[in-house]
DSSP file (Angstrom, degrees, kcal/mol; ACC not computed):
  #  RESIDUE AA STRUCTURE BP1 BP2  ACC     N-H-->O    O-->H-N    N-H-->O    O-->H-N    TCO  KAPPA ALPHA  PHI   PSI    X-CA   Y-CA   Z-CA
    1    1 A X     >        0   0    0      0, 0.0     4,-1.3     0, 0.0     3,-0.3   0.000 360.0 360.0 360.0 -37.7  -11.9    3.8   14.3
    2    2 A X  H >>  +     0   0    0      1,-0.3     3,-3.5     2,-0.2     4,-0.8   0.993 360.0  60.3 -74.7 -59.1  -11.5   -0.1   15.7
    3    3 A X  H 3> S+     0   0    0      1,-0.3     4,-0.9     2,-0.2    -1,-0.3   0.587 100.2  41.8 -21.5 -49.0  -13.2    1.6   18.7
    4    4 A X  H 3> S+     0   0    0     -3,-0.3     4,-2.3     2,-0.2    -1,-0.3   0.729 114.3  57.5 -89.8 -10.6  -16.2    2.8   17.4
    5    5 A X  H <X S+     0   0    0     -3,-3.5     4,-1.2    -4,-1.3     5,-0.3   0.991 109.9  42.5 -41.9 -83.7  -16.5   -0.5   15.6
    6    6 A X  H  X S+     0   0    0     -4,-0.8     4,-1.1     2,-0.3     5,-0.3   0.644 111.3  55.1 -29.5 -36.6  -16.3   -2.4   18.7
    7    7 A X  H >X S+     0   0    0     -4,-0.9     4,-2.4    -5,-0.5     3,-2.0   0.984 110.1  45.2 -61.2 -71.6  -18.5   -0.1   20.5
    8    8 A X  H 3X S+     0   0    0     -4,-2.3     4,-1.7    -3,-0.3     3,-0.5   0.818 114.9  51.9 -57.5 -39.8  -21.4   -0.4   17.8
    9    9 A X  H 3X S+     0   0    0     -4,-1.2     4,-1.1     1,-0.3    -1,-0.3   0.760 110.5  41.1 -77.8 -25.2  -20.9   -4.0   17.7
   10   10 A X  H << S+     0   0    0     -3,-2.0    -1,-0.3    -4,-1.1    -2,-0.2   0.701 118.8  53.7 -96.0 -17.2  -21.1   -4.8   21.5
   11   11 A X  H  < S+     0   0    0     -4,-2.4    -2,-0.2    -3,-0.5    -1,-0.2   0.835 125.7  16.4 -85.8 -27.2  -24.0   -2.3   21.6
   12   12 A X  H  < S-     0   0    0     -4,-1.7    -3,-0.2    -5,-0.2    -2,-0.2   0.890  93.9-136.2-100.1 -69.5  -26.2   -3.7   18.9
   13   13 A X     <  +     0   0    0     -4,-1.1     2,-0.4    -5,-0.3    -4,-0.2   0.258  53.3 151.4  87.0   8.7  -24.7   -7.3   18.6
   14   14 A X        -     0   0    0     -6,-0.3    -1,-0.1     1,-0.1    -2,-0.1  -0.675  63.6-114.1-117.0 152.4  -24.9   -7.1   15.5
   15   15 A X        -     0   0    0     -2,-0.4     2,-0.4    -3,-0.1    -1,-0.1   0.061  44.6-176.8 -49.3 136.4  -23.0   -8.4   12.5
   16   16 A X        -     0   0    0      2,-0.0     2,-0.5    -7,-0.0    -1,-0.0  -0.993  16.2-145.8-140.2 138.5  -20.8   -4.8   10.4
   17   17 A X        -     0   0    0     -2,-0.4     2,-0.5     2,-0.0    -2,-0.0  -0.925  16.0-149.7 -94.6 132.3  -18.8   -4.7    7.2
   18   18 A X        -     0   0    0     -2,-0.5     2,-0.5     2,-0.1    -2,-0.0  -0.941   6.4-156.5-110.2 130.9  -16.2   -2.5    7.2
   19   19 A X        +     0   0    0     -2,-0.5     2,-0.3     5,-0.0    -2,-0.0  -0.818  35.4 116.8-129.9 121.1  -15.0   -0.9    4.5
   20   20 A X        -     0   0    0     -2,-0.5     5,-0.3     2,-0.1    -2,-0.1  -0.981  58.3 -85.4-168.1 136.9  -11.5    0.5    4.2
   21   21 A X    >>  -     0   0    0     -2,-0.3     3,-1.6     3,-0.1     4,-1.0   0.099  61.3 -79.0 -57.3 156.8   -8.2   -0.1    2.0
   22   22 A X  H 3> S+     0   0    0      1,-0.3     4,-1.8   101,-0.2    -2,-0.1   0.640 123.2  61.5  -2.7 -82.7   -5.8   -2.5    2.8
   23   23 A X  H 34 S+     0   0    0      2,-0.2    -1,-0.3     1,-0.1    16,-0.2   0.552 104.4  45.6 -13.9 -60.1   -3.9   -0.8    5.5
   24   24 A X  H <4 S+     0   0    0     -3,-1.6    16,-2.0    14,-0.1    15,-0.7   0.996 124.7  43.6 -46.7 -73.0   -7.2   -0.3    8.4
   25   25 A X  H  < S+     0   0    0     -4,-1.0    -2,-0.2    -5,-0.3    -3,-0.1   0.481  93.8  68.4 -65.4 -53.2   -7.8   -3.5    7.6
   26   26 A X  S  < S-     0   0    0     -4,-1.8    14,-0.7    -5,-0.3    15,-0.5  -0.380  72.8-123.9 -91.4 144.6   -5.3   -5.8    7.3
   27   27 A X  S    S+     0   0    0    113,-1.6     2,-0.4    13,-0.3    11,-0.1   0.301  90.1  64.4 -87.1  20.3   -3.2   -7.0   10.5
   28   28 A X  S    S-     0   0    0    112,-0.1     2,-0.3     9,-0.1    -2,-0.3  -0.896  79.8-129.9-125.1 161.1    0.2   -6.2    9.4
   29   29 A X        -     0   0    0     -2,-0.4     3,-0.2     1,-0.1    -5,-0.1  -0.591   2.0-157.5 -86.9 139.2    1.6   -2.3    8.6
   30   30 A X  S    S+     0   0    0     -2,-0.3     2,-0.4     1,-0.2   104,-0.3   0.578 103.7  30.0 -85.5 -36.6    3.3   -1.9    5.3
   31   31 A X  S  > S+     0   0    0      1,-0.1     4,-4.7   102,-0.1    -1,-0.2  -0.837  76.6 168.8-114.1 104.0    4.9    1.2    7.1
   32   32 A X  T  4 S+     0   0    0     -2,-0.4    -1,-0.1     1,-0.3     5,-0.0   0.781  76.2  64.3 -86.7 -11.2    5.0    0.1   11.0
   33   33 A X  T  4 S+     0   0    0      2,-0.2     3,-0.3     1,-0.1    -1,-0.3   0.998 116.4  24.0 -54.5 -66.3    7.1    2.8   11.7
   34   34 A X  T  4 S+     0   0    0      1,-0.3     2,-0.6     2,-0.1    -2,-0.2   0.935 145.8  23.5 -63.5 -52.5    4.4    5.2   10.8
   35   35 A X     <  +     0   0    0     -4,-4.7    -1,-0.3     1,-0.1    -2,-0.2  -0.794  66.9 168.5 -99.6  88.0    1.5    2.5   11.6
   36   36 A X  S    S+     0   0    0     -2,-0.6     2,-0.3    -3,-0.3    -1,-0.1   0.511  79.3  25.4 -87.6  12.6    3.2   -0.3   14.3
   37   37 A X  S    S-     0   0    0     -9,-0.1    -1,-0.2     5,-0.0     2,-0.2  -0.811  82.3-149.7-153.1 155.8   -0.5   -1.7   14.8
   38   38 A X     >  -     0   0    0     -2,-0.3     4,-0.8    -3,-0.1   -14,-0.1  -0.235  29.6-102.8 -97.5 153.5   -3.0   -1.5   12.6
   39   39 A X  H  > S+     0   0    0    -15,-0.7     4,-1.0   -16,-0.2   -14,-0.2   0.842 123.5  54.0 -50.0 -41.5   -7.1   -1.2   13.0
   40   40 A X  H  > S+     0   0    0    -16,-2.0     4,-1.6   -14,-0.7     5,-0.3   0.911 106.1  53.9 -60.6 -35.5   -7.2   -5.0   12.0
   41   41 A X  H  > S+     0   0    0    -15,-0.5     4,-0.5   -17,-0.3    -1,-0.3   0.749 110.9  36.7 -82.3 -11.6   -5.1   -5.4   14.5
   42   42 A X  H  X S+     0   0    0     -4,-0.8     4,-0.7     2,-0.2    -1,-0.2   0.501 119.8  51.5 -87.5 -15.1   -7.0   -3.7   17.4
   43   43 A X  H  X S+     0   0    0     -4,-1.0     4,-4.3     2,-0.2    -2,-0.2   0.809 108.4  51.5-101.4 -37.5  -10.4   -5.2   15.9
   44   44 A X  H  X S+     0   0    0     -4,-1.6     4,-1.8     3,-0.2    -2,-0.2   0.909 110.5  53.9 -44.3 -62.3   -8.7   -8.7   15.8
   45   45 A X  H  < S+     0   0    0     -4,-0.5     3,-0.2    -5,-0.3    -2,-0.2   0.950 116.8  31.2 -32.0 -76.9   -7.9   -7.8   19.4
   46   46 A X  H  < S+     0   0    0     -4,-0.7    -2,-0.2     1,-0.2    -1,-0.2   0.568 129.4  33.9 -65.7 -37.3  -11.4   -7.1   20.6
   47   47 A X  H >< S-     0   0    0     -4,-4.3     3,-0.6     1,-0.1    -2,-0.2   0.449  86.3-157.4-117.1  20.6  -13.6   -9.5   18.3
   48   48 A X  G >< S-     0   0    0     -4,-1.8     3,-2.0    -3,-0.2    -2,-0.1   0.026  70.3 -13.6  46.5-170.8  -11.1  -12.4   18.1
   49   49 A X  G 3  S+     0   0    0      1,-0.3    -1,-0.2     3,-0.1    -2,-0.1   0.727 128.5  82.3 -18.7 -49.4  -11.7  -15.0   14.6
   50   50 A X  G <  S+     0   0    0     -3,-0.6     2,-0.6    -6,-0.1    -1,-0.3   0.542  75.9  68.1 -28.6 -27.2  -15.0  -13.0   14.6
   51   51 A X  S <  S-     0   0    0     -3,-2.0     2,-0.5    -4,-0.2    -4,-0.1  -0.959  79.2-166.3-102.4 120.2  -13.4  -10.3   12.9
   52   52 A X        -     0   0    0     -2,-0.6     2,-0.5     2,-0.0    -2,-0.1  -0.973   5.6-150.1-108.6 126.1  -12.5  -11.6    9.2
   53   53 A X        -     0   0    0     -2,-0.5    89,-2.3    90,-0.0     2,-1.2  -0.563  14.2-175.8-115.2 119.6  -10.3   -9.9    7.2
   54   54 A X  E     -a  143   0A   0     -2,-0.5     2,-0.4    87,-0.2    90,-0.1  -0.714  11.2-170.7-109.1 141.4  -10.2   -9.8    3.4
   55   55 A X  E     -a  144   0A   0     -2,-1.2    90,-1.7    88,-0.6     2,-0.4  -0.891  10.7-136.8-114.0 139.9   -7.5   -8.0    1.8
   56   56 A X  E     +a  145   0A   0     -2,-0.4    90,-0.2    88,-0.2     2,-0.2  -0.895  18.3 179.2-111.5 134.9   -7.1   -7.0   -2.1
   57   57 A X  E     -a  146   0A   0     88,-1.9    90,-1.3    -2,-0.4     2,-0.2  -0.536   5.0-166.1-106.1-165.7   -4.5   -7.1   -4.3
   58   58 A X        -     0   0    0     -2,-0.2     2,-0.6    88,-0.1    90,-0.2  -0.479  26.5-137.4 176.4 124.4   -3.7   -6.3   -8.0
   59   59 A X  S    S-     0   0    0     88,-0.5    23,-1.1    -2,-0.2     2,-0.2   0.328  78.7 -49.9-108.0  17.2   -1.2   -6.9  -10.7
   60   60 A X  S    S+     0   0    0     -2,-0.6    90,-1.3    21,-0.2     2,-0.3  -0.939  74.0 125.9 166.0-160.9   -1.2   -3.4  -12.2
   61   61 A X  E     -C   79   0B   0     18,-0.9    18,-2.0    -2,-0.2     2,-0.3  -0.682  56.4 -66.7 127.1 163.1   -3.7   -1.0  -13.2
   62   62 A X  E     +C   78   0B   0     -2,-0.3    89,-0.3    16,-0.2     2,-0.3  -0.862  47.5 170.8-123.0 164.2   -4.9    2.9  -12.6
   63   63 A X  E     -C   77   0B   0     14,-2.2    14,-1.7    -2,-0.3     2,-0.2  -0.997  41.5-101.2-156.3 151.2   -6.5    4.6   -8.9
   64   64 A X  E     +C   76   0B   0     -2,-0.3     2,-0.3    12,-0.2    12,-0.2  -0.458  54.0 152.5 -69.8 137.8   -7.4    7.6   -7.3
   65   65 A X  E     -C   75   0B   0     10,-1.6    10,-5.0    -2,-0.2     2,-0.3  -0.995  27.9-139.2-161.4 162.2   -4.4    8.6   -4.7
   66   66 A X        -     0   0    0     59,-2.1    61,-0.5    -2,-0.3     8,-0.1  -0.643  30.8-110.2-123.4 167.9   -3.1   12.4   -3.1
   67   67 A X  S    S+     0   0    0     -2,-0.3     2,-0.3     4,-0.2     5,-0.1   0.702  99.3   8.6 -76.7 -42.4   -0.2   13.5   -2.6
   68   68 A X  S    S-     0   0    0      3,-0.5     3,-0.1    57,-0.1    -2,-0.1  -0.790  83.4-103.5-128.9-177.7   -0.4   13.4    1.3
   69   69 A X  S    S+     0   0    0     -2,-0.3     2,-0.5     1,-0.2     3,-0.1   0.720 103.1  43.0 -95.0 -30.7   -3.2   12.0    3.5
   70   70 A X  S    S-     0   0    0      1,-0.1    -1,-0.2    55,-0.0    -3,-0.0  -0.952 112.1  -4.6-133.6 143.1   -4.9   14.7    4.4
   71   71 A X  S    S+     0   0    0     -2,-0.5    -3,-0.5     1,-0.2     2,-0.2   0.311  81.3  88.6  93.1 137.1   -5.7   17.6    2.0
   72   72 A X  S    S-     0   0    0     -5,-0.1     2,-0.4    -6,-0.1    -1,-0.2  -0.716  74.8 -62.9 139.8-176.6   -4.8   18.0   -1.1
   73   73 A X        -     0   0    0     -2,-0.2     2,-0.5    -8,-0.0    -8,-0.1  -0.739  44.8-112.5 -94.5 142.0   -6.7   16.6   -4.9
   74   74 A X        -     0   0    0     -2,-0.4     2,-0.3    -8,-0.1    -8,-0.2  -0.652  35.7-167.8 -81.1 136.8   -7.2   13.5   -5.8
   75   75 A X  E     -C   65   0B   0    -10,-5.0   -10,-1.6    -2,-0.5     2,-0.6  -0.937  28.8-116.5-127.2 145.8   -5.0   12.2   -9.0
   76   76 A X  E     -C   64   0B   0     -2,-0.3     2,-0.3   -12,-0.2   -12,-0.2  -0.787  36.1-168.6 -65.2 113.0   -5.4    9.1  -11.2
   77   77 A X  E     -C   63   0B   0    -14,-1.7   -14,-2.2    -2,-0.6     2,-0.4  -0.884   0.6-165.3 -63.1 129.3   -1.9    7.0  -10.5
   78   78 A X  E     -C   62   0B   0     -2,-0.3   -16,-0.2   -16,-0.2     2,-0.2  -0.974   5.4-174.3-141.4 143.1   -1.3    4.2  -12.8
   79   79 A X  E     -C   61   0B   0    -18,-2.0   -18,-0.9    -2,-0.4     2,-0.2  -0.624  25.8-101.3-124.3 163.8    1.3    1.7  -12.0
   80   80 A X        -     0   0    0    -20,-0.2    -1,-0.1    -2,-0.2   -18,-0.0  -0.304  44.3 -68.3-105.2 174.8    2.4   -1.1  -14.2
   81   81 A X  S    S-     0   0    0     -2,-0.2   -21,-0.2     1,-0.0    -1,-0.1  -0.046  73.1 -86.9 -48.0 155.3    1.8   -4.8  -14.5
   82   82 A X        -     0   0    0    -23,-1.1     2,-0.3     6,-0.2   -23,-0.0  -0.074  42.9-127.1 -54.8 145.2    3.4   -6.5  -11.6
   83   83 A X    >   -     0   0    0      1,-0.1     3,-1.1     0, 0.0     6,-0.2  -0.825  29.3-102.8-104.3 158.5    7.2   -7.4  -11.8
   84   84 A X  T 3  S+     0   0    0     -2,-0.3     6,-0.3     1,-0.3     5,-0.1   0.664 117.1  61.5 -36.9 -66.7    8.4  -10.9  -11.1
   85   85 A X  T 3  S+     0   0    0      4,-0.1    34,-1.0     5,-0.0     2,-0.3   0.184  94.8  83.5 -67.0   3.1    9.8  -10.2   -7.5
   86   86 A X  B X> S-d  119   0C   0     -3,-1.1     3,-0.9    32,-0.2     4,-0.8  -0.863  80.6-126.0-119.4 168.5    6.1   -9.1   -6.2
   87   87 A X  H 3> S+     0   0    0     32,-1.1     4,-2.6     1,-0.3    33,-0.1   0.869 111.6  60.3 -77.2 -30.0    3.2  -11.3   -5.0
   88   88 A X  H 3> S+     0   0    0     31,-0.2     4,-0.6     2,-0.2    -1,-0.3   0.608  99.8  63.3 -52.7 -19.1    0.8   -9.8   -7.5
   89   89 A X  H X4 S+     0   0    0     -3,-0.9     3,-1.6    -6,-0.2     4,-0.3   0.999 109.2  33.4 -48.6 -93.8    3.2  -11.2   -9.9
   90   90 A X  H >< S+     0   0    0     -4,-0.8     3,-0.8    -6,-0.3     4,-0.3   0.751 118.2  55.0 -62.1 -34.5    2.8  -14.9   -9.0
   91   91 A X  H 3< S+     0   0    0     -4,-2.6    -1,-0.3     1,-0.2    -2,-0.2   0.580  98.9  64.2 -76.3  -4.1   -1.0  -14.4   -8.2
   92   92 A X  T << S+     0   0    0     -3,-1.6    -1,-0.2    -4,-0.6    -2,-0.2   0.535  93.7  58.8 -58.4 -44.4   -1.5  -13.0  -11.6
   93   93 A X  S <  S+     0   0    0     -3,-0.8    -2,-0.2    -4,-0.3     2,-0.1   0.622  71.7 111.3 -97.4  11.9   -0.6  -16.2  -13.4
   94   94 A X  S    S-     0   0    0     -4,-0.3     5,-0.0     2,-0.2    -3,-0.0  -0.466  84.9-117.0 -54.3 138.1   -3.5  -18.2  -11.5
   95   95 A X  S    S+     0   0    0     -2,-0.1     2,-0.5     2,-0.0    -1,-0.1   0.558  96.5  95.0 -71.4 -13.7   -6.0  -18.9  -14.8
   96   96 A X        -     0   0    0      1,-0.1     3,-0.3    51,-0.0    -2,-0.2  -0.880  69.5-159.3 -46.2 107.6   -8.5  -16.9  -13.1
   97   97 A X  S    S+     0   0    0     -2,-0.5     2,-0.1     1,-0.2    -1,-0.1   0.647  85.4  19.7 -94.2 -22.6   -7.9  -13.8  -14.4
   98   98 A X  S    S+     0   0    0     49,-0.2    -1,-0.2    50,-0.1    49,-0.2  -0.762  78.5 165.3-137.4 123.8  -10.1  -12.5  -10.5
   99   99 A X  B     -B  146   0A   0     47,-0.8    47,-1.1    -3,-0.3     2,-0.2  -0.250  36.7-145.0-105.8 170.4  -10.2  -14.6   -8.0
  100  100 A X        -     0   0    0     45,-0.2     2,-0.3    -2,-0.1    45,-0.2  -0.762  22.0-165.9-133.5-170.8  -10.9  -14.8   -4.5
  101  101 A X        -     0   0    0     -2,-0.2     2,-0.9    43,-0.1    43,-0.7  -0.673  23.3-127.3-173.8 117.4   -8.7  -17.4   -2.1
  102  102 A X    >   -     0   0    0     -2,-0.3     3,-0.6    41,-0.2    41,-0.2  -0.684  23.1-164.9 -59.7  95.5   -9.3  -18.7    1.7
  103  103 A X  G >  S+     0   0    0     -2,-0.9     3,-1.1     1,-0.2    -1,-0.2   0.769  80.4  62.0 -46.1 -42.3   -6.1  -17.8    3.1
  104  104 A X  G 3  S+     0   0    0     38,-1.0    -1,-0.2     1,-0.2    39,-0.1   0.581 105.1  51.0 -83.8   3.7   -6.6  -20.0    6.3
  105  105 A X  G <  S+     0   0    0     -3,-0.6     2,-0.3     6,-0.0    -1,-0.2   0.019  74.2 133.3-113.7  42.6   -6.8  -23.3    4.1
  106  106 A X    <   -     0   0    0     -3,-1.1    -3,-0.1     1,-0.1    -5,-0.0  -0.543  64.1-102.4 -78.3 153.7   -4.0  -23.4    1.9
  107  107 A X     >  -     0   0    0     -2,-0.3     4,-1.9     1,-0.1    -1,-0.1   0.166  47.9 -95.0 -50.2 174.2   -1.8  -26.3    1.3
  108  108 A X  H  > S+     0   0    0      2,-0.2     4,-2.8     3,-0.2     5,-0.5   0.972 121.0  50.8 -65.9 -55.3    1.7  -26.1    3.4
  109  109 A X  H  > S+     0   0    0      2,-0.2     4,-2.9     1,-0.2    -1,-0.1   0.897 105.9  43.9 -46.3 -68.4    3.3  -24.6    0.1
  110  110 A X  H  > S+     0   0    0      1,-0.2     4,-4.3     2,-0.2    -1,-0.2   0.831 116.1  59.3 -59.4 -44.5    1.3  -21.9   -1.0
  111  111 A X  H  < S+     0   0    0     -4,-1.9     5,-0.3     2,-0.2    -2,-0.2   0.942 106.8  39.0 -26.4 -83.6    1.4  -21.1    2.7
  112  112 A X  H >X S+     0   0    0     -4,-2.8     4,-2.0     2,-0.2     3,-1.9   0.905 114.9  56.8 -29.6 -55.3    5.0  -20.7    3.3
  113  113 A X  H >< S+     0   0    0     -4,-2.9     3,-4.2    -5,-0.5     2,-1.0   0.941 110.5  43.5 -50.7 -76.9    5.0  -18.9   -0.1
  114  114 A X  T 3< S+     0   0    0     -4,-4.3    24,-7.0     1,-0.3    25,-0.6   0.350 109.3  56.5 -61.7  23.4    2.1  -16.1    1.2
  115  115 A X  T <4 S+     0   0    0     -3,-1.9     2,-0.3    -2,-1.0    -1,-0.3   0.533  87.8  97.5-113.8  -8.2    3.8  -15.4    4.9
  116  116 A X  S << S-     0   0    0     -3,-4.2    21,-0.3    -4,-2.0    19,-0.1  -0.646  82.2-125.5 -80.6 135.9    6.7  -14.5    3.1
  117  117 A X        +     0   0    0     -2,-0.3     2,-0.2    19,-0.2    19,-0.2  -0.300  38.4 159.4 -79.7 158.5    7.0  -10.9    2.7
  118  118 A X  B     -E  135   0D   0     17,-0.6    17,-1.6    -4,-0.1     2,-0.2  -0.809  50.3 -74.8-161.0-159.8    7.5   -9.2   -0.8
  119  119 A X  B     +d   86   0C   0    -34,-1.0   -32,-1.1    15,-0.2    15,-0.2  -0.758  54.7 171.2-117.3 149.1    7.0   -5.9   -2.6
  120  120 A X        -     0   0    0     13,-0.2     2,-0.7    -2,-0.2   -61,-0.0  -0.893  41.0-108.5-166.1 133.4    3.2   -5.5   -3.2
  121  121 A X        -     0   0    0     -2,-0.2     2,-0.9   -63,-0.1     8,-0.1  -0.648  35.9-160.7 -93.2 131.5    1.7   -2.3   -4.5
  122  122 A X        +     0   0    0     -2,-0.7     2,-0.5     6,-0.2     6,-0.4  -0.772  10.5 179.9 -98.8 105.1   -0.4   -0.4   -1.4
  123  123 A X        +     0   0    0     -2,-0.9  -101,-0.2     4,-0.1     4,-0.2  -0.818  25.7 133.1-125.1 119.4   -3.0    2.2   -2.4
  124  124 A X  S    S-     0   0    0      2,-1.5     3,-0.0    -2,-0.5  -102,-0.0   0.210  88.1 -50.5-117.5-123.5   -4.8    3.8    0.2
  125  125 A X  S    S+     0   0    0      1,-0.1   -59,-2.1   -60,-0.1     2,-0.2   0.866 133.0  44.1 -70.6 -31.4   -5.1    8.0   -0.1
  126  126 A X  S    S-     0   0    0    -61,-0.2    -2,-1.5   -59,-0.0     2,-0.3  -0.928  72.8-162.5-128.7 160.6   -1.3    8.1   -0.6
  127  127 A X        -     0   0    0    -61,-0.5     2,-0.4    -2,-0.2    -4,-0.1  -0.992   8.1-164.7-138.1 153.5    0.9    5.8   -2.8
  128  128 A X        -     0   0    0     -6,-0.4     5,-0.3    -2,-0.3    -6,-0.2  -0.962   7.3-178.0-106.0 117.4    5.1    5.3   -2.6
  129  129 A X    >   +     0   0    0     -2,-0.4     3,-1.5     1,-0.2     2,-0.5   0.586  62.6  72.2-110.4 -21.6    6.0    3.5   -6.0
  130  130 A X  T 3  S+     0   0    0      1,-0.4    -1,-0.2     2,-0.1     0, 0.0  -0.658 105.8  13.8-156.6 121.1    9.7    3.4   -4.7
  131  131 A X  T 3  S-     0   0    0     -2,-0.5    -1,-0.4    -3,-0.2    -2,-0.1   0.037  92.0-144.9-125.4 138.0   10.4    2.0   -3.0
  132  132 A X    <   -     0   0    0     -3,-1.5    -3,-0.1   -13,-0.1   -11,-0.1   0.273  21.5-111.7 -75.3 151.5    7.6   -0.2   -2.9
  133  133 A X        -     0   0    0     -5,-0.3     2,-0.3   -14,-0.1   -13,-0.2   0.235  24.7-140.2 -14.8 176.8    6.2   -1.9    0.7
  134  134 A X        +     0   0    0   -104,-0.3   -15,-0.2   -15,-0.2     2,-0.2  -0.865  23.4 174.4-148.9 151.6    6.5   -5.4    1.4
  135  135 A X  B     -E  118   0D   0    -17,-1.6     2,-1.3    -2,-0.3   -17,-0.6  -0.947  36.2-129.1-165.6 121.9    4.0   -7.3    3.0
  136  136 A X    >>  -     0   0    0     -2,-0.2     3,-1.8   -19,-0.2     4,-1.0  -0.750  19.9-170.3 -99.3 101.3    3.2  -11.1    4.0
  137  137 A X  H 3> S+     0   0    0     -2,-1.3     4,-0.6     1,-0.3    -1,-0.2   0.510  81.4  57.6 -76.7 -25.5   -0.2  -11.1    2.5
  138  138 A X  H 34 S+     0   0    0    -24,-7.0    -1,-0.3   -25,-0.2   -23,-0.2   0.890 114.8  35.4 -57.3 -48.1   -0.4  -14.9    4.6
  139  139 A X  H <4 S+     0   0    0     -3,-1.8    -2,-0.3   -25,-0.6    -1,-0.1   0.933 123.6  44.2 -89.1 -42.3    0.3  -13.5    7.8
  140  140 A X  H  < S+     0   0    0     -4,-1.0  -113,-1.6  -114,-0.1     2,-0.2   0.550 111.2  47.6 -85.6 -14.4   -1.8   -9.7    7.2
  141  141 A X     <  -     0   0    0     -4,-0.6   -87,-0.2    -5,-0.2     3,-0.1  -0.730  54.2-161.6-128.8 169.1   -5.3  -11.1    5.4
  142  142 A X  S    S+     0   0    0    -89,-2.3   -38,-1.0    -2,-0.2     2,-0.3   0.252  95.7  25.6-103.9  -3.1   -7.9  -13.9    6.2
  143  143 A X  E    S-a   54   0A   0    -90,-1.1   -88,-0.6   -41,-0.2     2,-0.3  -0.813  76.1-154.1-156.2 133.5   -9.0  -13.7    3.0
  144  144 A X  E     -a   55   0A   0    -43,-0.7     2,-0.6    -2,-0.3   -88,-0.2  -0.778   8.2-166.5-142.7 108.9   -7.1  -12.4   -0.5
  145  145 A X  E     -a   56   0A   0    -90,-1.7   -88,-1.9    -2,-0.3     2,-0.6  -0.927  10.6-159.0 -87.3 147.1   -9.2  -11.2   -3.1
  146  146 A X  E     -aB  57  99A   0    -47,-1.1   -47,-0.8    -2,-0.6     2,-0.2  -0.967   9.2-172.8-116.7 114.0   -7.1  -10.9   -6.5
  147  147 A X        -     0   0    0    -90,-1.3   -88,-0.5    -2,-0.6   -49,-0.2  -0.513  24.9-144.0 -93.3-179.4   -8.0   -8.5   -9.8
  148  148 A X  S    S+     0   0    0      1,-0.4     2,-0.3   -90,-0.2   -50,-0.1   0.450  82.4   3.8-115.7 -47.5   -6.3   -8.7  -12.8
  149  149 A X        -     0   0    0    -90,-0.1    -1,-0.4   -68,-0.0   -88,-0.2  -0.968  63.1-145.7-145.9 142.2   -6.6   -4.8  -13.4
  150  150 A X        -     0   0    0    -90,-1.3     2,-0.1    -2,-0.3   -87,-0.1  -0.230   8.7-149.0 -70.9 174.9   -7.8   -2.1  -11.7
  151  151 A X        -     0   0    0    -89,-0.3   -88,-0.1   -90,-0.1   -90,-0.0  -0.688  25.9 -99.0-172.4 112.1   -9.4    0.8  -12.9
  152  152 A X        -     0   0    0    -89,-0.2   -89,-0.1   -75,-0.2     2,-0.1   0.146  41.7-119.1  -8.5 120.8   -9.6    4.9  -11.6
  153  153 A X        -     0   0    0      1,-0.0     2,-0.7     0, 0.0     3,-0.0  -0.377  37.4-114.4 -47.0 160.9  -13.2    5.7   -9.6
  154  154 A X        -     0   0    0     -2,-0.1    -1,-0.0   -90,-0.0     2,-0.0  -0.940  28.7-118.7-105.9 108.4  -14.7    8.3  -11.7
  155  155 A X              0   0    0     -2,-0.7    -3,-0.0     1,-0.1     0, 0.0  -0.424 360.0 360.0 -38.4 140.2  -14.8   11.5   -9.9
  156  156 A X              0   0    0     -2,-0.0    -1,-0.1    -3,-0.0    -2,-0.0   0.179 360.0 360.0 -96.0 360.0  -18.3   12.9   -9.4
């Protein structure tokens, strides 16, 4: 996938959004076992700062998700407001109920706080509710948008 990015990009020159859950995106793995480098990280590679990466979170809320990645139906999961010990938690109690937040200027604090990993819910095609990922949302995103709730695509 970073490949054919890269390709079109050095072939055209021209500016692409890509759009893809968390996981492609983002330069850290939630499972690096499965994933140890990531799309973000192989497009980060190849376009350097050029590639900017915005990552969503979300403090609870319902989504379309399978049972395995490839094959299968799609099912509405809904998971429930964020508990205390995840980052959706603390980013939840911002008075912007969705927000969006330039990772690469925060203060020292807020910093420290978002490279430390914590349990974070990931929904790409499949989702693990336990137990869930951890992720330092500082170190993986350029970018963090934050909802308040989600809400299931509507099948067609």
């Amino acid at each position: 996938m970073a490949d054919n990015i890269t390709w079109w990009h050095h072939e055209t020159g021209h500016k692409i959004l890509l759009s893809a859950h968390n996981g492609h995106v983002g330069l850290l793995s939630t499972d690096p076992v499965m994933y140890p480098k990531t799309q973000g990280s192989y497009l980060r590679d190849a376009l350097g700062r050029n590639y900017v990466i915005i990552g969503f979170t979300f403090a609870g809320g319902s989504f379309l998700t399978k049972d395995a990645a490839l094959g299968g139906d799609w099912r509405e999961t809904t998971v429930p407001p964020a508990s205390p010990d995840m980052h959706e938690y603390t980013l939840d109690r911002v008075r912007h109920r969705d927000f969006y937040v330039d990772l690469r200027d925060v203060p020292a604090p807020a910093g420290a706080w978002l490279d430390t990993a914590r349990p974070v819910y990931d929904a790409g095609s499949t989702y693990t509710p336990d137990p869930l990922p951890t992720l330092a949302l500082g170190r993986a995103y350029d970018v963090l948008v934050h909802l308040h709730r989600v809400r299931a695509a509507q099948k067609l």
